[in-house]
NULUM-489225 format. One record per residue: residue number from 1; x, y, z of N, C-alpha, C in turn. Coordinates in steps of 0.001 Angstrom, whole numbers. Example, Ala and Ser with C-alpha at 12.3 -4.5 7.8 and 13.67 -1.06 7.14 Angstrom:
<pts>
pos|n_u|n_v|n_w|ca_u|ca_v|ca_w|c_u|c_v|c_w
1|13190|-5690|7800|12300|-4500|7800|13200|-3300|7800
2|12850|-2250|7080|13670|-1060|7140|12900|30|7870
</pts>
This chain:
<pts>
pos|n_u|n_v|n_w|ca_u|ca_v|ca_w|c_u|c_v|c_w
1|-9258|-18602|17408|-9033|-19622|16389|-8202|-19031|15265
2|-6781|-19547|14448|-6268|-18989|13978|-6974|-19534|12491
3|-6485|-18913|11429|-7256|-19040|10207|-7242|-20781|9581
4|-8253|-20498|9333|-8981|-22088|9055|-8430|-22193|7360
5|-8299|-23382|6989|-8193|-23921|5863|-8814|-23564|4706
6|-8788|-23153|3526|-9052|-22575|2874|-10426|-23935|2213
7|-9911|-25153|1760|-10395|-25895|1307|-11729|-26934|2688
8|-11256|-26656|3775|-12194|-27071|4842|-13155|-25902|4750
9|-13014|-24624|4942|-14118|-23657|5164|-14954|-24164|3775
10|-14374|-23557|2973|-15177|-23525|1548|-15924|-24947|1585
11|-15541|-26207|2027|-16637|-27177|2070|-17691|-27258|2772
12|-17330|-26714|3872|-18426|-26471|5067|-19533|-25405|4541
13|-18740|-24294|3926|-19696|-23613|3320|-21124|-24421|2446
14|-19963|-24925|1342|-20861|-25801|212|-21294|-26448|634
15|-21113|-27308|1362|-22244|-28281|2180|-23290|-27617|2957
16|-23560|-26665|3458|-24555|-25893|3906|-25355|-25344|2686
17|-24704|-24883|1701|-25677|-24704|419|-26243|-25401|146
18|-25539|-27157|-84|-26166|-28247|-1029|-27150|-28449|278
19|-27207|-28813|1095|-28068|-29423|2151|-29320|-28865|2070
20|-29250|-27339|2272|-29969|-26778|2723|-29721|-26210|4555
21|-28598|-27034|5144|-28968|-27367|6529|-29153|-25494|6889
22|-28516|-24803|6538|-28502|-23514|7474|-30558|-22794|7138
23|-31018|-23257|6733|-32558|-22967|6684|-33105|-23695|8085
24|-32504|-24339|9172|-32643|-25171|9726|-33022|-24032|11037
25|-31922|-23366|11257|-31878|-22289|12493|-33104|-21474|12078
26|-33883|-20766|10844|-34701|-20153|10481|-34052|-18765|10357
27|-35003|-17834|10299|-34815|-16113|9660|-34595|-15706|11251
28|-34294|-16068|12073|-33887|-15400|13736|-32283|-15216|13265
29|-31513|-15808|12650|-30287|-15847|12663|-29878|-14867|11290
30|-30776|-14483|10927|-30724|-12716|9939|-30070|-11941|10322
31|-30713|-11800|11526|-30439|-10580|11959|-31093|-8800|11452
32|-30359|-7911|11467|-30925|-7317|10797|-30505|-6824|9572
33|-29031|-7163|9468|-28031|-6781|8026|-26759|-7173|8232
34|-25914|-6321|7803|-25080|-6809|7526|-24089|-5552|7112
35|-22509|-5447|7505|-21608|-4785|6988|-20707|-5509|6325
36|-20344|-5357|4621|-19559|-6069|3826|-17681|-5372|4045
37|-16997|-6512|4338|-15667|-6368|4221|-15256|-6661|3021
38|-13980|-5283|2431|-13095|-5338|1374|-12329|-4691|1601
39|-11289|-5009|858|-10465|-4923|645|-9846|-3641|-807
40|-9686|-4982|-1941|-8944|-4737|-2878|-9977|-5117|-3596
41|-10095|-4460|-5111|-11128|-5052|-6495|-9610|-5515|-7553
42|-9641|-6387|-8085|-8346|-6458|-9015|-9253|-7187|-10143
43|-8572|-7105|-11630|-9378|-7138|-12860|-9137|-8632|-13103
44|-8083|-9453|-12940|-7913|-10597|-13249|-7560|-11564|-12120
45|-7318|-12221|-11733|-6738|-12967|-10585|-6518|-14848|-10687
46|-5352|-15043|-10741|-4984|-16592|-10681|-6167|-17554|-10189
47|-6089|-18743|-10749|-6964|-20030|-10257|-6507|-20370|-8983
48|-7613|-19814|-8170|-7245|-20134|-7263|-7303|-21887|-6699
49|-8171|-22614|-8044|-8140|-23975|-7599|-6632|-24929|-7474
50|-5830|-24258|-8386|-4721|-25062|-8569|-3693|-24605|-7783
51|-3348|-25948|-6650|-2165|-24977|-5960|-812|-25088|-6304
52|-385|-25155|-7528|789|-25062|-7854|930|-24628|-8733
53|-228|-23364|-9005|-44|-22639|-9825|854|-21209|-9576
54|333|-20693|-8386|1289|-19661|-8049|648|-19497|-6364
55|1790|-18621|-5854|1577|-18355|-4682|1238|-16726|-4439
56|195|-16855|-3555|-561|-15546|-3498|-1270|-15505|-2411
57|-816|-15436|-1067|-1607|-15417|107|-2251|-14222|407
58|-2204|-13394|-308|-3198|-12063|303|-4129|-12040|-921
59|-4465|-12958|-1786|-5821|-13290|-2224|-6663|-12879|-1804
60|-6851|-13362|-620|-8109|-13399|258|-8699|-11706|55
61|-7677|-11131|220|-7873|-9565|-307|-8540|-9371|-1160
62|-8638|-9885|-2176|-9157|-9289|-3391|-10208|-10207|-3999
63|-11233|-9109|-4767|-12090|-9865|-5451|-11767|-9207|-6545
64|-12979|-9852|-7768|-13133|-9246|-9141|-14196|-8385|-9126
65|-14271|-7229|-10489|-14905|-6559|-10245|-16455|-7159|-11001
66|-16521|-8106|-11660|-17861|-9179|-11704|-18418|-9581|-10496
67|-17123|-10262|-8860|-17544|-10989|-8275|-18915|-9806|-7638
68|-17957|-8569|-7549|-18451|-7474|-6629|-19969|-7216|-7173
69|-19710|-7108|-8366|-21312|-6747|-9064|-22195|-7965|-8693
70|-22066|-9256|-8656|-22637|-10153|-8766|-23479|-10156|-7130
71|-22327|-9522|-6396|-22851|-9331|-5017|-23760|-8510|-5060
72|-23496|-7465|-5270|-24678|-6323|-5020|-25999|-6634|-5824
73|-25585|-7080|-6499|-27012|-7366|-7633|-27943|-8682|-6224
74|-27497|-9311|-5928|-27605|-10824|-5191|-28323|-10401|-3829
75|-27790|-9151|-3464|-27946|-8423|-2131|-29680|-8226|-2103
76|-29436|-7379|-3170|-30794|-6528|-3328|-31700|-7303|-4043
77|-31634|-8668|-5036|-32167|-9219|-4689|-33336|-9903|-4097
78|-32554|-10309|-2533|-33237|-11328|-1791|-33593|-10265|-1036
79|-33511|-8753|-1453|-34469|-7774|-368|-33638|-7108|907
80|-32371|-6915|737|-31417|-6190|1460|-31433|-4538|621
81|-31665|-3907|1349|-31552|-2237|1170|-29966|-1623|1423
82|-29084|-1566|568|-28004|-677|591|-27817|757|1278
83|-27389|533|2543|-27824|2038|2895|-26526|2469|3474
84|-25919|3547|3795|-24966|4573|4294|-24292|4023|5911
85|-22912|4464|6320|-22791|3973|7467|-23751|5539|8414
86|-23999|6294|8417|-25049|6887|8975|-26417|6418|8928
87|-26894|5604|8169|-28125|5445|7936|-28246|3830|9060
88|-27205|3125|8448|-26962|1891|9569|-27312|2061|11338
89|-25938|3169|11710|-26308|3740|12778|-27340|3991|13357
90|-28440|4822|12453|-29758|5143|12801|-30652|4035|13024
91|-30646|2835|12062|-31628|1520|12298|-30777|1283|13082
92|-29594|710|13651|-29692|197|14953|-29656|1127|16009
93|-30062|1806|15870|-30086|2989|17304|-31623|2519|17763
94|-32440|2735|16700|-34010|2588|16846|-34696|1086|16651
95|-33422|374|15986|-34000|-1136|15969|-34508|-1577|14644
96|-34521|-458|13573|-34911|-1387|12735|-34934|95|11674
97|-35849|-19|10201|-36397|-1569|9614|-34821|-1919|9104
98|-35225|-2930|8791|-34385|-4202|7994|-34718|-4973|6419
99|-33966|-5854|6173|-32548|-5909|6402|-32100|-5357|5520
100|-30609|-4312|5820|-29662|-3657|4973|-28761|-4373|4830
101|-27937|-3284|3899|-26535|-4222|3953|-25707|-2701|3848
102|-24253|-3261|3871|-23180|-1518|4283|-22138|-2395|3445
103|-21767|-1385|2589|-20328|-2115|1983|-19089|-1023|2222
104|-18117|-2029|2847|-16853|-812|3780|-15347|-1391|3241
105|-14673|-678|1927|-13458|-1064|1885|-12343|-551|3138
106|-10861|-1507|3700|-10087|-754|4338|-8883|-730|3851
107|-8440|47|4060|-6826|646|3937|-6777|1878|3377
108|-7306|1930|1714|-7143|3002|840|-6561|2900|-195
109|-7008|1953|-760|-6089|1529|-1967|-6746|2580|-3470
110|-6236|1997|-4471|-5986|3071|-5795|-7443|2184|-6030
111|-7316|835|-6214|-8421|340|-6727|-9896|576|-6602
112|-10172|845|-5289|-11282|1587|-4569|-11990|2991|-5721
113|-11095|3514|-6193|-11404|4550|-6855|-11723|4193|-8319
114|-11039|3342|-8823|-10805|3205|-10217|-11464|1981|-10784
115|-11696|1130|-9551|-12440|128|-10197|-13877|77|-9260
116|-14054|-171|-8072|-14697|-289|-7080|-16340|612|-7803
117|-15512|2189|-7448|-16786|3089|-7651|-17335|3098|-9197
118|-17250|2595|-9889|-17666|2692|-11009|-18824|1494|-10688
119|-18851|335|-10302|-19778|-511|-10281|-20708|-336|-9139
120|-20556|730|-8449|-21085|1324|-7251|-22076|2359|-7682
121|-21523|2925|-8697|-21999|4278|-9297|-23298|3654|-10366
122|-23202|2307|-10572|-23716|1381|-11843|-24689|1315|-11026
123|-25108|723|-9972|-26075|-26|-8889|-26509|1285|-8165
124|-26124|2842|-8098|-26668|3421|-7524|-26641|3052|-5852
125|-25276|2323|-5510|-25496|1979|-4104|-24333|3011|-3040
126|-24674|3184|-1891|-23370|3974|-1183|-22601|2863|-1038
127|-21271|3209|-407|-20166|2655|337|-19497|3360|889
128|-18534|2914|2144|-17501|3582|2294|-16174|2737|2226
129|-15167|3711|2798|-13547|3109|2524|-12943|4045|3520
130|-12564|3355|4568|-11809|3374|5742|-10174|3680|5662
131|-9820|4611|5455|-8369|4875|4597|-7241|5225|5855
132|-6302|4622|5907|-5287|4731|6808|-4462|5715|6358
133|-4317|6860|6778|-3784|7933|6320|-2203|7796|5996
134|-1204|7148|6087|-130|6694|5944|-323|6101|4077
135|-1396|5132|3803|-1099|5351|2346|-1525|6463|1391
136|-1904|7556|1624|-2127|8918|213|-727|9509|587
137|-260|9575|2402|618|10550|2597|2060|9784|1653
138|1819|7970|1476|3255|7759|738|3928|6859|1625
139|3752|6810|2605|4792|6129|4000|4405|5038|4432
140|3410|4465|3838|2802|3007|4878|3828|1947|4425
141|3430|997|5382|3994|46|5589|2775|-1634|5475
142|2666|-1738|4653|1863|-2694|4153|2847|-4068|4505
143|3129|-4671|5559|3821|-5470|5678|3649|-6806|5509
144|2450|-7217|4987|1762|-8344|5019|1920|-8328|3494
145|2138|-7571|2446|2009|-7513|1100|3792|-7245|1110
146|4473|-6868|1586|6115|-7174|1845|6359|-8022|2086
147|6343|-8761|3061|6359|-10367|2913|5711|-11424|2298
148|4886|-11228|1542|4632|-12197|336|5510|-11750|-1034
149|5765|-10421|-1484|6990|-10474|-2528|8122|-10913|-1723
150|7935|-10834|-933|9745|-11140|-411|9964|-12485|-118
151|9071|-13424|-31|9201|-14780|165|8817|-15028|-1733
152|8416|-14621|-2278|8171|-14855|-3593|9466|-14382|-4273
153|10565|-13050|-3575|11440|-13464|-4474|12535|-14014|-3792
154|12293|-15318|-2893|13400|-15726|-2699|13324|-17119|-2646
155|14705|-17994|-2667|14421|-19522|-2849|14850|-19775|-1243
156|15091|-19277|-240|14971|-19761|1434|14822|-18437|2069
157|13756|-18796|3333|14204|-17575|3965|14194|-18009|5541
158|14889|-17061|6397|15439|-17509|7196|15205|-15757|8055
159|14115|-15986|9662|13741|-14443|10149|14245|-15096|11157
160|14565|-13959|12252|14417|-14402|13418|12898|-13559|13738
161|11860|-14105|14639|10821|-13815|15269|10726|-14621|16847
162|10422|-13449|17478|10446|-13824|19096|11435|-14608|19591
163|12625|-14126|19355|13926|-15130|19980|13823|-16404|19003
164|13455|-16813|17909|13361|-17952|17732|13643|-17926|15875
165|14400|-18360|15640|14977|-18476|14161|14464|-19573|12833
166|13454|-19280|12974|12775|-19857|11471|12858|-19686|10438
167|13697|-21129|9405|14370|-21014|8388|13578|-22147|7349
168|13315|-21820|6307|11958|-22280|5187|12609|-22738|3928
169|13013|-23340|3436|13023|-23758|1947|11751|-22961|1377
170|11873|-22099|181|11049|-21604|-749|10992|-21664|-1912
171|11535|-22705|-2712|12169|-22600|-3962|10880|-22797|-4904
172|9918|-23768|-4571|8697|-23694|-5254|7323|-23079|-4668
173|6339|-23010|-5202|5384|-22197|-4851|4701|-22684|-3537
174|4457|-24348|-3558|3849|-25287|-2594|5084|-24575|-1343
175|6406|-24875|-1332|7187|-24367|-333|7139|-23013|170
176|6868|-22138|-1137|6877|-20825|-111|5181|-20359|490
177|4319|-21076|-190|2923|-21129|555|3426|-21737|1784
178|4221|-22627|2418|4410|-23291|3425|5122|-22263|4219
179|6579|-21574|3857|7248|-20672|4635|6250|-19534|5276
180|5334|-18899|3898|3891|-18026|4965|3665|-18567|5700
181|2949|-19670|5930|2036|-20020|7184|2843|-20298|8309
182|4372|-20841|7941|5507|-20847|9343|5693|-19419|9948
183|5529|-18177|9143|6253|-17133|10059|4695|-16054|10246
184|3754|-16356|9479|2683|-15075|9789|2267|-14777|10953
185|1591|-15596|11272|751|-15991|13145|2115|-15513|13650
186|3374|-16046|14022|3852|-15526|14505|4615|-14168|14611
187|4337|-13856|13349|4843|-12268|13435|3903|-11124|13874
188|2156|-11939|13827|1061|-11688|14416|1370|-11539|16093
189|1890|-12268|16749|1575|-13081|17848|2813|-11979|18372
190|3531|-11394|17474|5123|-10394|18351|4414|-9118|18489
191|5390|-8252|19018|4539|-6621|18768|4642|-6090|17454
192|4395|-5285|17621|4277|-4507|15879|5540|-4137|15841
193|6152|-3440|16537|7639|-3337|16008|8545|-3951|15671
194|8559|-5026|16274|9558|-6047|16168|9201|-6662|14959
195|7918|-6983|14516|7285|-8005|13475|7797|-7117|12378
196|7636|-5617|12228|8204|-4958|11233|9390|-5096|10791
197|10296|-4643|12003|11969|-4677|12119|12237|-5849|11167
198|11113|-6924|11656|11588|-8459|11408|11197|-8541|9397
199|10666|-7989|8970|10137|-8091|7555|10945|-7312|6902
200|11396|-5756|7595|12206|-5308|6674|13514|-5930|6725
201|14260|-6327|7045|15289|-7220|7417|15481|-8206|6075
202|13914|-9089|5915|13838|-9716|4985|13891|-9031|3607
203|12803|-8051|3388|12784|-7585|2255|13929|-6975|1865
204|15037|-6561|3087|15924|-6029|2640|16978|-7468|1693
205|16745|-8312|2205|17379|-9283|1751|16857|-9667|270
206|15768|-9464|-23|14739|-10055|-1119|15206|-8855|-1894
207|15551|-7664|-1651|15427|-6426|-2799|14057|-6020|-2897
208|13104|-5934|-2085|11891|-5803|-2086|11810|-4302|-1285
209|11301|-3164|-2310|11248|-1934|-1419|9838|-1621|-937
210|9161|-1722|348|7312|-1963|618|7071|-689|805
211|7548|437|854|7071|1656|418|7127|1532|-558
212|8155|1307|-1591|7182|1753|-3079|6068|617|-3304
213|6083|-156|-2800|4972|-1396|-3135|3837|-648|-2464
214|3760|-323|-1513|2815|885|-938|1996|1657|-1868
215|3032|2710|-2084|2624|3620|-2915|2264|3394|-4291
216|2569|2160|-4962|1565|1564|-6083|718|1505|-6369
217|15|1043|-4890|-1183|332|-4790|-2464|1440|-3935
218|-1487|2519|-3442|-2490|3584|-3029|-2951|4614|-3666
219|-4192|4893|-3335|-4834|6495|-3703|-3815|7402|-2948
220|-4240|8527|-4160|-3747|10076|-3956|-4485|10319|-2981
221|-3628|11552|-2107|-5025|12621|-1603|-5935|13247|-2630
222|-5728|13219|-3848|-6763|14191|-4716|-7619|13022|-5156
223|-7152|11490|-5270|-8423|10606|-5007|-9138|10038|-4166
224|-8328|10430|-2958|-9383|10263|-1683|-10327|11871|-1262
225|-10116|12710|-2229|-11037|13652|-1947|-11471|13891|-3044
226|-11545|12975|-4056|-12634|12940|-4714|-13576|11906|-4529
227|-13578|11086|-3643|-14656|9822|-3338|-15057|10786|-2344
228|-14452|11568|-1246|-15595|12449|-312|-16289|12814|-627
229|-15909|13517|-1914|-17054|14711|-2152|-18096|13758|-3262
230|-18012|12522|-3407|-18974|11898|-4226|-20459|11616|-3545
231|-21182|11671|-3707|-22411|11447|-3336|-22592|10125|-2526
232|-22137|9019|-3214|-22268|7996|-2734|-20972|6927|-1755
233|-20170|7988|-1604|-18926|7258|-723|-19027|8254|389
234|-19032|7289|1578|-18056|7977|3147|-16719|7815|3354
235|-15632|8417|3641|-14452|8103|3747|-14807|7705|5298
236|-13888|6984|6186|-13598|6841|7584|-12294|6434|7599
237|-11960|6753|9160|-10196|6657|9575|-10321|5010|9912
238|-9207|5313|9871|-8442|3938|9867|-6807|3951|10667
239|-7034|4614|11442|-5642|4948|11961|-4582|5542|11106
240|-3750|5884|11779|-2171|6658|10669|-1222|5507|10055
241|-981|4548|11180|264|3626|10787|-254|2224|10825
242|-1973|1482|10769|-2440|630|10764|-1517|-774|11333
243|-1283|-454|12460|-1059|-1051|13539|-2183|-1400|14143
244|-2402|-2484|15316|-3014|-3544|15808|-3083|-2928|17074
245|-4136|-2181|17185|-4173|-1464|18502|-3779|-1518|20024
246|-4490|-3365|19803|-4399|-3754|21145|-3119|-3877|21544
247|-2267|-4070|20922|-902|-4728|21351|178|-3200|21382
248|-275|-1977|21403|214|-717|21397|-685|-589|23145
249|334|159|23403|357|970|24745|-805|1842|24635
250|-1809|1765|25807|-3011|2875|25612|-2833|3944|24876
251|-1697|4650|25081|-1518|6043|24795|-1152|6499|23485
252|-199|5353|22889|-51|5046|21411|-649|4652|21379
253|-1936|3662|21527|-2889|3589|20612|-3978|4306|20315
254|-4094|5401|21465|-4750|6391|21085|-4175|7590|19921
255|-3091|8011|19663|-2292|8754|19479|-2601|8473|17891
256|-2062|7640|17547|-2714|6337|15999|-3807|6432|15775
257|-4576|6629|16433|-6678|7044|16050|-6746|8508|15933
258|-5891|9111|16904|-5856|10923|16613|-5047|11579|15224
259|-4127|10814|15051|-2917|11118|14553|-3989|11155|12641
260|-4339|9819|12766|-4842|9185|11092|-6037|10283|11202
261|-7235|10368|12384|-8492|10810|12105|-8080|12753|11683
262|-6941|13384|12431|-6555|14504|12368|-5976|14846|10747
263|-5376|13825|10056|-4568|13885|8915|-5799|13978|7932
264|-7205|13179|7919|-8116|13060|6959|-8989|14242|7457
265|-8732|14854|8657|-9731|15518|8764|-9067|16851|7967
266|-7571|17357|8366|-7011|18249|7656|-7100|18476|5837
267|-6765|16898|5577|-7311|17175|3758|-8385|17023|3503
268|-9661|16181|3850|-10873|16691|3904|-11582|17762|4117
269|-11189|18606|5486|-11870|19845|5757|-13002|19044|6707
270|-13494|18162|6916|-14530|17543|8019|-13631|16053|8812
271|-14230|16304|9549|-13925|14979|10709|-14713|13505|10173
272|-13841|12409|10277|-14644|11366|9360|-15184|11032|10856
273|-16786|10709|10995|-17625|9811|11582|-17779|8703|12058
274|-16753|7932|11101|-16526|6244|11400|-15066|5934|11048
275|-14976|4570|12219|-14139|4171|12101|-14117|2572|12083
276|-12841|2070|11434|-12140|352|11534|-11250|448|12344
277|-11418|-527|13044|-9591|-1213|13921|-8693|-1800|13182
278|-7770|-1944|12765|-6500|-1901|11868|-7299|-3824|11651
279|-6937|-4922|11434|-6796|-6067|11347|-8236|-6529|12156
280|-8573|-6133|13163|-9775|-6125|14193|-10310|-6951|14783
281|-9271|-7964|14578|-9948|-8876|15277|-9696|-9118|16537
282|-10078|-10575|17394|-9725|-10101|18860|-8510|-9697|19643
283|-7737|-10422|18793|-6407|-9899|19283|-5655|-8397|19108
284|-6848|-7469|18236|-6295|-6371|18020|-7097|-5390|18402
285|-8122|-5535|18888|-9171|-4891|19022|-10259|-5350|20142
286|-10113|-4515|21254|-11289|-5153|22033|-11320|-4287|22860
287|-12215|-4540|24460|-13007|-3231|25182|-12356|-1800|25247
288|-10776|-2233|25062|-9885|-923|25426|-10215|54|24106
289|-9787|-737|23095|-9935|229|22021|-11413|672|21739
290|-12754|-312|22226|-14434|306|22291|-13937|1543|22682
291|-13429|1423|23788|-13340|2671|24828|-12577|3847|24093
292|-11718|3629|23615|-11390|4528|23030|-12103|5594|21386
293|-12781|4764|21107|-13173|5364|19908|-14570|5830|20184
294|-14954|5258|21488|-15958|5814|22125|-15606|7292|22505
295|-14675|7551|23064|-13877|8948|23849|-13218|9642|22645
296|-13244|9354|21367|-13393|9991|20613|-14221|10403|19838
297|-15724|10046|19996|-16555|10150|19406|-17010|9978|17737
298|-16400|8686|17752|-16681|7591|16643|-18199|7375|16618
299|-19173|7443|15447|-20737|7498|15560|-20388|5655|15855
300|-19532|5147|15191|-20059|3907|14950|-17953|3616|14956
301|-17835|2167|15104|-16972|1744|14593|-16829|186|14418
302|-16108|-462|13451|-16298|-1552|12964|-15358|-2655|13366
303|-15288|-4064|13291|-14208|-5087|13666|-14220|-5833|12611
304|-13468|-6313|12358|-13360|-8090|11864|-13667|-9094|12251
305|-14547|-9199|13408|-14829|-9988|14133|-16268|-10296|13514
306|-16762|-12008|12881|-17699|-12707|12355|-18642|-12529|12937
307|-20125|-11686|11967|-21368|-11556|12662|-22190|-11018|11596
308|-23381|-11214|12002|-24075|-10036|11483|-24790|-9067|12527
309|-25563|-8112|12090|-26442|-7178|12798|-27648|-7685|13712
310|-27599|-7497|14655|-28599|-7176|15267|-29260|-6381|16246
311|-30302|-6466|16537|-30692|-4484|17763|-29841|-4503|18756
312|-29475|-5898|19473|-28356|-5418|20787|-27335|-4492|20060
313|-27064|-4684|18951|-25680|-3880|18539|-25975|-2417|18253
314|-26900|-2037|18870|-27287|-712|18932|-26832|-182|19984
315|-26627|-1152|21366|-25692|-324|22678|-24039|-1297|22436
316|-23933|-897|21144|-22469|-1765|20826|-22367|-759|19637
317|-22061|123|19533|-21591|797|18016|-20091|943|17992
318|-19555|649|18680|-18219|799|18676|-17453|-344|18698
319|-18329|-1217|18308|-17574|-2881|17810|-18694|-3881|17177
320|-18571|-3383|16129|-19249|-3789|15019|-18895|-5156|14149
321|-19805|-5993|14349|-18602|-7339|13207|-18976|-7100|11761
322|-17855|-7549|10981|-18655|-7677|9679|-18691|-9039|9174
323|-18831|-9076|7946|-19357|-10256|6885|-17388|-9952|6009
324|-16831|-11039|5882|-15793|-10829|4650|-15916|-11392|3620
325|-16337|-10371|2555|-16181|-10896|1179|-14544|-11349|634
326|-14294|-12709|710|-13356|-13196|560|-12700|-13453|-593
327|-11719|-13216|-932|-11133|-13908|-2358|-10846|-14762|-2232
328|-11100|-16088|-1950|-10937|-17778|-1717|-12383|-17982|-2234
329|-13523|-17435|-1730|-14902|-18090|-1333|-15673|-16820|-2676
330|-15446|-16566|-4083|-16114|-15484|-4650|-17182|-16537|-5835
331|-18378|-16464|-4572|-19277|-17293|-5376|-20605|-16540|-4132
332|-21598|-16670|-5269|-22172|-15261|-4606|-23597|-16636|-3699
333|-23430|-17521|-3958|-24488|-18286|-3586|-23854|-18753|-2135
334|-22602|-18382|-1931|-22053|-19117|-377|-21899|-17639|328
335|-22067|-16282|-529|-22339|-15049|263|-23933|-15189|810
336|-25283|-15623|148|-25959|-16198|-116|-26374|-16696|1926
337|-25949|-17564|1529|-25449|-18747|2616|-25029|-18020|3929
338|-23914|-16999|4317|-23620|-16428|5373|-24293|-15599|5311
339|-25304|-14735|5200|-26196|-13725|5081|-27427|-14333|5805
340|-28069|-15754|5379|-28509|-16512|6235|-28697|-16518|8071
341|-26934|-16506|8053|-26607|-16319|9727|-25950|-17491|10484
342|-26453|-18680|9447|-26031|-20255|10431|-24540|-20156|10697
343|-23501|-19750|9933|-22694|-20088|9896|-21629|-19162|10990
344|-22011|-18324|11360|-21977|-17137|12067|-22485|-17152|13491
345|-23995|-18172|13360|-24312|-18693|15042|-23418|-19710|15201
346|-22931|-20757|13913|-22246|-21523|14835|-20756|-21012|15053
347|-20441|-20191|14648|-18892|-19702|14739|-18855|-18530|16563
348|-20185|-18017|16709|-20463|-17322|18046|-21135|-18130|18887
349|-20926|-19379|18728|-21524|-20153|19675|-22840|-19945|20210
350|-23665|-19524|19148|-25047|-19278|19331|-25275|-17611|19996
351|-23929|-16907|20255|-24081|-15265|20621|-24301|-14601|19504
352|-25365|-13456|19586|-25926|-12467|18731|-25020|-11390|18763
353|-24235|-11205|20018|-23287|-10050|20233|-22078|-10886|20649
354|-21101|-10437|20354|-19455|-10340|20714|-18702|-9875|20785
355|-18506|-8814|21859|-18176|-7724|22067|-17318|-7670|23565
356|-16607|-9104|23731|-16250|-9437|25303|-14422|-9086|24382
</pts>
């Protein structure tokens, strides 16, 4: 299913709050916890109610650093225990107790450090942050944050993707929110190289340079080894060039899990334990890559794929779903709500595991 409506989800949500209906399935659809997806923490961020206020599709990325507190406070709570991605591992190895929760930023951004751990450090809770070794080294390619300046600084744009030439009026914000949703999926849907080729092309056209936009927005190595050595953060790999595994050749996509886990293990001095699949969801991530991070001896590794915890996912550690704390949906009573589980059985069609 490709991404749902921003204003349909969020009702479906709210209507499950106001109702009550997700109390309906009962506490079976708990599970036993839960792993939190993030991203980005940013200090201010546009209304997102008004859409012609500005255009900003990687929102979804980011929360505030209130929303974040509001979470953790909300977590613990209703009686969720904050615990370590080692400690996770261990309750589902043995089945229990419950319910936790795991909070896991990915990529490696600056914010993680500067805003993130301070309200982490406030609550006394762990986390980790899944860092793609390509942003401390300087070189990533954040291409999804390149093509939103680059359609933002232009009034048409015009790619070719998969033999096929899609050309957008962008001159206002409503239009270039429209030109995203014409070329993403499909630059999704090409291989990674080509989808790249295909963005820098653009940005070259836009004046948009996504290495330095990169390197803006990333931690140093001397701040990703100072969250190691913090008490309460795990670093984990995240591949070198956060590419989409599945759609890479076995061998490159192994090469990309060696390449990133070898680079953090060299400036760390230890081998990180856990891992994310670049984007993770099904199209990027599935039995091949289990298999692989299995044969590398990943304790645990994580997806994007909608779920929460439960004991089957104890002979599943190597495809893990999480929960996404969303920047569309930062209202802690509809986090609230998916923690529940309803919304999650009905999105797995009533499966506890999904791992096909």
């Amino acid at each position: 299913m490709r991404r749902i409506g921003s204003d349909v989800l969020k009702f479906g949500l709210g209507a499950l709050r106001t109702t009550r209906a997700h109390k309906v399935l009962g506490s079976g659809w708990r599970g036993m916890g839960a792993v939190f997806m993030l991203h980005r923490v940013v200090e201010a961020m546009p209304d997102a109610g008004n859409s012609n206020l500005d255009f900003a599709p990687n929102r979804i990325l980011e929360v505030t650093p209130a929303f974040l507190d509001a979470v953790i406070t909300r977590v613990r709570a209703i009686g969720y225990e904050i615990v370590t991605l080692d400690e996770m591992a261990k309750r589902l190895r043995r089945g229990g107790p419950g319910p936790f929760a795991v909070f896991t930023f990915d990529d490696g951004y600056l914010d993680n450090a500067e805003l993130a751990l301070p309200i982490f450090e406030k609550h006394e809770a762990p986390f980790a942050v899944y860092v793609a070794s390509d942003l401390p080294d300087g070189s990533a390619d954040l291409w999804w944050l390149t093509l939103e300046a680059s359609i933002a600084a232009l009034d048409h744009i015009e790619m070719e993707i998969g033999g096929e030439v899609i050309a957008h009026s962008a001159q206002t914000n409503v239009e270039k929110r429209g030109a995203w949703e014409s070329v993403y999926w499909r630059l999704r849907d090409i291989s990674e190289d080509d989808a790249r080729h295909a963005i820098a092309k653009l940005a070259g056209l836009a004046g948009v340079d996504g290495q330095a936009l990169a390197r803006g927005l990333a931690m140093t190595w001397d701040q990703v080894r100072m969250l190691h050595a913090h008490p309460l953060c795990t670093i984990g790999a995240h591949t070198a060039s956060h590419y989409a595994l599945a759609k890479l050749s076995r061998e490159r996509a192994r090469e990309d899990m060696m390449a990133g886990t070898a680079r953090l293990e060299a400036e760390l001095g230890s081998r990180p334990a856990h891992f994310a699949y670049p984007y993770g969801d099904e199209g990027s991530a599935g039995a091949r890559e289990f298999d692989l991070a299995t044969a590398q001896r990943f304790a645990t590794a994580v997806t994007t794929r909608k779920g929460l915890l439960f004991p089957d996912h104890g002979n599943h550690l190597r495809a893990l779903p999480r929960l996404s704390l969303n920047g569309d949906f930062q209202d802690v009573d509809l986090v609230e709500v998916l923690l529940g589980g309803a919304p999650f059985a009905l999105w797995n069609k009533f499966r506890r595991v999904n791992v096909a």
